[in-house]
C-alpha positions in Angstrom: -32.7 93.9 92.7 -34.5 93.0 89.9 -36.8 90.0 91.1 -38.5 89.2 87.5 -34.7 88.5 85.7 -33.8 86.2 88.8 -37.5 84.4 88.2 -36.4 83.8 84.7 -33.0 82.9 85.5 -34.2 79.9 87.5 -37.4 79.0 85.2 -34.7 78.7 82.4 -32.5 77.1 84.7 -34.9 74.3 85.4 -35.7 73.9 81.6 -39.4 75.1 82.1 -41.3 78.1 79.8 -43.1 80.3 81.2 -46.5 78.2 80.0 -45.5 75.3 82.4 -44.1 77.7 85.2 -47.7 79.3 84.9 -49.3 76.0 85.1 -47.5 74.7 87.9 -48.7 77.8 90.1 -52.0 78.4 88.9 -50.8 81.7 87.0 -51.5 82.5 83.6 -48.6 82.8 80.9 -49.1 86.5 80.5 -48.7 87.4 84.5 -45.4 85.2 84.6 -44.2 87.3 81.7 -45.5 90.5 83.4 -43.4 89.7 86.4 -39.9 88.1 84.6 -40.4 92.2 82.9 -41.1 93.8 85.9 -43.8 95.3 85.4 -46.0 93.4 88.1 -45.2 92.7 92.0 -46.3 89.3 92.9 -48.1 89.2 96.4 -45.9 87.2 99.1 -47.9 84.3 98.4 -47.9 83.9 94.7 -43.9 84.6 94.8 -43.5 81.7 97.6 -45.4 79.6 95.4 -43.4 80.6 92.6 -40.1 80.0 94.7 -41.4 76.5 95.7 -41.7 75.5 91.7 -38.7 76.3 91.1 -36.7 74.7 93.9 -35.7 78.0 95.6 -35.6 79.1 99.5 -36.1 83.2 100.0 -32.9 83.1 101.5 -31.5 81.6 98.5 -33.3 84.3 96.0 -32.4 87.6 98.1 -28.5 85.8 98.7 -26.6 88.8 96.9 -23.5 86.3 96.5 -23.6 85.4 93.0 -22.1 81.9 93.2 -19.6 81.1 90.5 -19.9 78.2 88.6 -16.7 75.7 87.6 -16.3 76.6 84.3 -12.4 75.2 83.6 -11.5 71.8 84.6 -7.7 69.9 84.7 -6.2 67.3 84.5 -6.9 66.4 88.3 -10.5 66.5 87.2 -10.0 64.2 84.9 -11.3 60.0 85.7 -10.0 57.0 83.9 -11.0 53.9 83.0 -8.7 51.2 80.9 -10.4 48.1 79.8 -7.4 46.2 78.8 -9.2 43.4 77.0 -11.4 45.0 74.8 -8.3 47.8 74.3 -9.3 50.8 75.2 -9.6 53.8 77.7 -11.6 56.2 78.3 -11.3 60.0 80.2 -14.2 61.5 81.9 -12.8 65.3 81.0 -15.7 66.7 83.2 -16.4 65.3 87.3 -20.0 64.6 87.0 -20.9 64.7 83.2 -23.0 61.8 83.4 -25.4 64.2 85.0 -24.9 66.9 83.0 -26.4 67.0 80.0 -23.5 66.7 77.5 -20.9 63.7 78.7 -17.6 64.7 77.1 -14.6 61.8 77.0 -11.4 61.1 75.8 -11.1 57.9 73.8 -8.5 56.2 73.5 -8.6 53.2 71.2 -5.5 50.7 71.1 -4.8 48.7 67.4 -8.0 46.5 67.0 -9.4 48.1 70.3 -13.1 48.1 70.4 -15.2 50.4 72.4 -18.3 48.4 74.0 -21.7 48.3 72.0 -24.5 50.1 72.9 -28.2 49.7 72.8 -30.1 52.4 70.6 -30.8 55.2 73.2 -32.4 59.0 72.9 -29.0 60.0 72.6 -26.8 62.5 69.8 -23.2 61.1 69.6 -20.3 63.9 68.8 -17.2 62.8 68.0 -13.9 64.7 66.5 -10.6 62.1 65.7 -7.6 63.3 67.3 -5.2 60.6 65.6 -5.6 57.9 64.2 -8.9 56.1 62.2 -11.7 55.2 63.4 -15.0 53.3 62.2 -18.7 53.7 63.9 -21.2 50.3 63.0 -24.6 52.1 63.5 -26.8 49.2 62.7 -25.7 47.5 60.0 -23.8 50.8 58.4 -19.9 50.9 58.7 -19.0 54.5 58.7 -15.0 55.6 59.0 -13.2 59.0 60.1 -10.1 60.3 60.0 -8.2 62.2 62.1 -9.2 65.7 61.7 -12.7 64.3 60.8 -16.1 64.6 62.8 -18.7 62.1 63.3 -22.2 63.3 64.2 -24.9 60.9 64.6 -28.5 59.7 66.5 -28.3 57.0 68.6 -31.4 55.8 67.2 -29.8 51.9 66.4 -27.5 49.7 67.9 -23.7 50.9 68.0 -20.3 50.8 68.5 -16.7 52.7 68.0 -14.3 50.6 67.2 -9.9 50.8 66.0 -9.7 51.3 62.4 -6.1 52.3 62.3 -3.0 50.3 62.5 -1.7 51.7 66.0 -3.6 53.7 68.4 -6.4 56.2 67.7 -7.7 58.7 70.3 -11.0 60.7 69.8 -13.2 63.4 72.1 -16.5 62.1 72.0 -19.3 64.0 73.6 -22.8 62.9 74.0 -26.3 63.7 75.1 -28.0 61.5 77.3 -25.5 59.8 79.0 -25.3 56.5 78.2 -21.4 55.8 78.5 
């Protein structure tokens, strides 16, 4: 087993380098790299300590079961939610993804459907128009996209999706720090 590439799995798996993983256990950034190589053997202590950090039981380390993530998800994944009066509907594509850190949806806009507004947030907005047109106010900017287009943009401002079509337009829209 090779204990330094399942130390690393987990440091990157909590979003730490190996700077802060060092400073959370009193180790310097040199050992931790010594022992993610294996070419150091931390004593019991120091890899308990190192366990604890990380949010890790022994038993959970040595388990040789690798578990598999969910990697494909269906239809019978899927969540909706239709807001009849402001005409539209949107599908949570992934169970969870408001914890995750991508949130990817299916929007669905009906003709002068409006998705709510949003308060400027930390968040980068992905969207790719499936049919239809569509126009995003990011402050006081109009900006419109086709389908086949893409729309990429920082939450920075105030903001809001709205129907710029005559009929329906649908759009996958993914974003970082869910806010939907």
């Amino acid at each position: 087993m090779k204990i330094g590439k399942k130390i690393k799995n987990l440091r990157l798996k909590k979003g730490l380098t190996q700077e802060e993983l060092g400073e959370r256990t009193d180790l310097s950034k040199g050992y931790i790299s010594q022992l993610e190589r294996d070419l150091s053997s931390p004593s019991i202590d120091t890899f308990f300590n190192i366990l604890e950090v990380l949010g890790c039981t022994p038993k959970e380390f040595f388990d040789e079961e690798e578990r598999e993530q969910k990697v494909v998800y269906g239809e019978e994944d899927q969540t909706d939610y239709l807001d009849e009066e402001r005409g539209y509907k949107i599908q949570w594509l992934v169970p969870e993804s408001n914890e995750k850190e991508m949130e990817p949806i299916l929007l669905t806009l009906e003709e002068k459907g409006e998705f709510k507004t949003f308060e400027p947030s930390l968040s980068e907005t992905f969207a790719y128009v499936l049919e239809g047109r569509i126009a995003v106010r990011l402050g006081k900017r109009l900006y419109r996209a086709k389908a086949g287009e893409a729309i990429y943009y920082h939450a920075s401002d105030e903001h809001q999706i709205l129907n710029d079509a005559e009929g329906r337009s649908r759009l996958v829209l993914v974003a970082t720090e869910s806010y939907l």
